[in-house]
C-alpha positions as CSV (number, residue, x, y, z in Angstrom):
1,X,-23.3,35.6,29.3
2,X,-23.3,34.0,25.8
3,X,-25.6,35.5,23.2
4,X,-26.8,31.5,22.3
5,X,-29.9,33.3,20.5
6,X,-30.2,35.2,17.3
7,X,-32.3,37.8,19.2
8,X,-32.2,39.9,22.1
9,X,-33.1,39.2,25.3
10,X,-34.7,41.2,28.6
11,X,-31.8,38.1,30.6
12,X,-29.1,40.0,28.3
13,X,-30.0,43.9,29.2
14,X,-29.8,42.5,33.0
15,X,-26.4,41.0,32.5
16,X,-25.6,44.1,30.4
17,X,-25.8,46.4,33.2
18,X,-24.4,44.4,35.8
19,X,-21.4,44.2,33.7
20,X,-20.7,48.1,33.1
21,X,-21.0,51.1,34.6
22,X,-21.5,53.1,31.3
23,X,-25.1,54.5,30.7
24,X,-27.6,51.1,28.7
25,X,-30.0,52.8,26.3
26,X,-32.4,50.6,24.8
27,X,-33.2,50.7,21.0
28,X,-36.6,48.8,19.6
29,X,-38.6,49.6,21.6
30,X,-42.4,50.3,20.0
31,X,-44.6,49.5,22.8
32,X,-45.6,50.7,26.2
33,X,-45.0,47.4,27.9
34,X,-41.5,46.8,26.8
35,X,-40.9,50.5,27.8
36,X,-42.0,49.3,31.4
37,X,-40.3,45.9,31.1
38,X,-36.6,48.1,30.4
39,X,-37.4,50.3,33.3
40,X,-37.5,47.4,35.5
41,X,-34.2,46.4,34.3
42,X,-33.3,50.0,35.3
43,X,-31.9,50.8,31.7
44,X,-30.9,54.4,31.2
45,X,-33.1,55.4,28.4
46,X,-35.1,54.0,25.5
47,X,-34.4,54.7,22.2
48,X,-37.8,54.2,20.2
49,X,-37.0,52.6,16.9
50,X,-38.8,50.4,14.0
51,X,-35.0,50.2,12.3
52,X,-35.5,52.4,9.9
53,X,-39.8,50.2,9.0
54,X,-37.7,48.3,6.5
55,X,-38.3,44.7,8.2
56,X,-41.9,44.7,8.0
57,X,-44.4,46.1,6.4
58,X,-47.7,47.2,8.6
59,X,-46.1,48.1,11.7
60,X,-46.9,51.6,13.6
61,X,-44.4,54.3,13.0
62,X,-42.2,55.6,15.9
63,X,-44.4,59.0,16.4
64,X,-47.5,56.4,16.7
65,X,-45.4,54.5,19.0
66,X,-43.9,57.5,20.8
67,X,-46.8,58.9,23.0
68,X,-47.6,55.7,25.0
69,X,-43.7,55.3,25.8
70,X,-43.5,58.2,27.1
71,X,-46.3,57.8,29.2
72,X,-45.4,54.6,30.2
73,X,-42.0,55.5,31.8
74,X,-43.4,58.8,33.5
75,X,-40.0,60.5,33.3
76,X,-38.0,57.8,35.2
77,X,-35.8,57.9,32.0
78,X,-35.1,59.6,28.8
79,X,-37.0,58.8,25.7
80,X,-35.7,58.9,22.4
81,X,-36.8,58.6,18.7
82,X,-35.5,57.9,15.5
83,X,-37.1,56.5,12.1
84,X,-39.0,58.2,9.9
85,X,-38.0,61.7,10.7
86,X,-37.3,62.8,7.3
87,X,-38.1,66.8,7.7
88,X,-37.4,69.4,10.5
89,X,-41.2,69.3,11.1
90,X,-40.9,65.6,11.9
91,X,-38.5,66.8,14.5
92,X,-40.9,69.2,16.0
93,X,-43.4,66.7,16.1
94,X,-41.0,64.4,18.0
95,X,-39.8,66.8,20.8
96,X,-44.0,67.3,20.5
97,X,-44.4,64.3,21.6
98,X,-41.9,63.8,24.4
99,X,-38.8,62.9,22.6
100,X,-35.9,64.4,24.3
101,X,-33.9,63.7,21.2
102,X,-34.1,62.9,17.9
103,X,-31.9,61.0,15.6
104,X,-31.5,61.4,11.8
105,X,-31.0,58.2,9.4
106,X,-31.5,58.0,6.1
107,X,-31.6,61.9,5.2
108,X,-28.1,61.6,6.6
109,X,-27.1,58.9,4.2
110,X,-29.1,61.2,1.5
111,X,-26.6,64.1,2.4
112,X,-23.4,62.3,2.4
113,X,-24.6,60.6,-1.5
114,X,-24.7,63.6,-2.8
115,X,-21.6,65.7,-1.8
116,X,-20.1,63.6,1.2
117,X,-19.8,65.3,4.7
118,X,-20.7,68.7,2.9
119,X,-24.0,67.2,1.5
120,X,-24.4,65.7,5.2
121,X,-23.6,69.2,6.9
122,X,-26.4,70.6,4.1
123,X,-28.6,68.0,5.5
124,X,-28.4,69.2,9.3
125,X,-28.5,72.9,8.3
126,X,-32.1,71.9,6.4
127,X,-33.8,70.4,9.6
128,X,-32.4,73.5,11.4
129,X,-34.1,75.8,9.2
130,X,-37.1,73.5,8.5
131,X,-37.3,73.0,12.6
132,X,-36.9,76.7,13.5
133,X,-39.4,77.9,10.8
134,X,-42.3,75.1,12.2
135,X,-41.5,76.7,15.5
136,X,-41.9,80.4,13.9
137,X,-45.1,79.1,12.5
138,X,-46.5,77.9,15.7
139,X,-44.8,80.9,18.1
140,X,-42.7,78.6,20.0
141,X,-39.4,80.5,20.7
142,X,-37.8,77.8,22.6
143,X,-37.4,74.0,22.4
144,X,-39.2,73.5,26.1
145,X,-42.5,75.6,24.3
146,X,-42.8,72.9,21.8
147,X,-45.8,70.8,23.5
148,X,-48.4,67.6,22.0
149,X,-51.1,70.7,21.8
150,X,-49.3,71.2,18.2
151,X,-49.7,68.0,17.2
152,X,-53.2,66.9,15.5
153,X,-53.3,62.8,15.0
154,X,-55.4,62.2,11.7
155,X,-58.0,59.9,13.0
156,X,-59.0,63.7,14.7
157,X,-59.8,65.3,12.1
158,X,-63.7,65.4,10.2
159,X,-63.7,63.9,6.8
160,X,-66.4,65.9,5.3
């Protein structure tokens, strides 16, 4: 199929996969629709992604995004997150809310700045430690305890 537009298209992910027999995971995905729309294409996950928020401004973060996804494809396939996790407790909160994995951007690029794959090695043993000390802090000794019953959305909580 020739890619005649600058874009992607749901005619492209078809052809895709009838073209391969290697696993088609979806990345841009920020709504529940076009989570439904790539499971009818039979896609093999969905990788929920705002590219890193730096094309638009006002858009909903990936965690916003993340809940509805999940619900959306009712474990018919994996889900996936990355963008805006800066901190192991961003990573908590992912799995939290239904991520089965979690990719790392920018604190990456961050690590590998500062002292090249040793500063990028730092980096992963950080969200480690940050990661298992969120789930010290909220008794979860395994990655299968971590459940959205940790996770408090802001528009919950009083302002007094």
């Amino acid at each position: 199929m020739p890619w005649e537009t600058n874009y992607a298209s749901w005619d492209q992910v078809t052809w895709l996969k009838s073209q391969t027999r290697l696993p088609i995971i979806v990345k841009g995905l920020m709504t529940a629709e076009d989570a439904v729309l790539a499971i009818e294409r039979k896609v093999d996950g969905i990788l929920v992604s705002n590219h890193g928020g730096r094309h638009m401004d006002g858009l909903q973060g990936t965690l916003d995004a993340l809940p509805a996804i999940v619900k959306s494809v009712d474990g018919k396939v994996d889900v996936y997150v990355d963008g805006g996790i800066r901190s192991g407790q961003d990573v908590f909160k992912a799995l939290a809310l239904g991520a089965k994995m979690v990719f790392v951007g920018r604190p990456i690029l961050w690590g590998l700045a500062y002292d090249g794959a040793k500063g990028v090695s730092q980096v992963m043993d950080i969200l480690k430690s940050e990661l298992k000390y969120t789930m010290q802090l909220t008794g979860c000794t395994n990655i299968s305890e971590i459940t959205d019953d940790y996770v408090i959305r802001t528009e919950s909580i009083s302002k007094l």
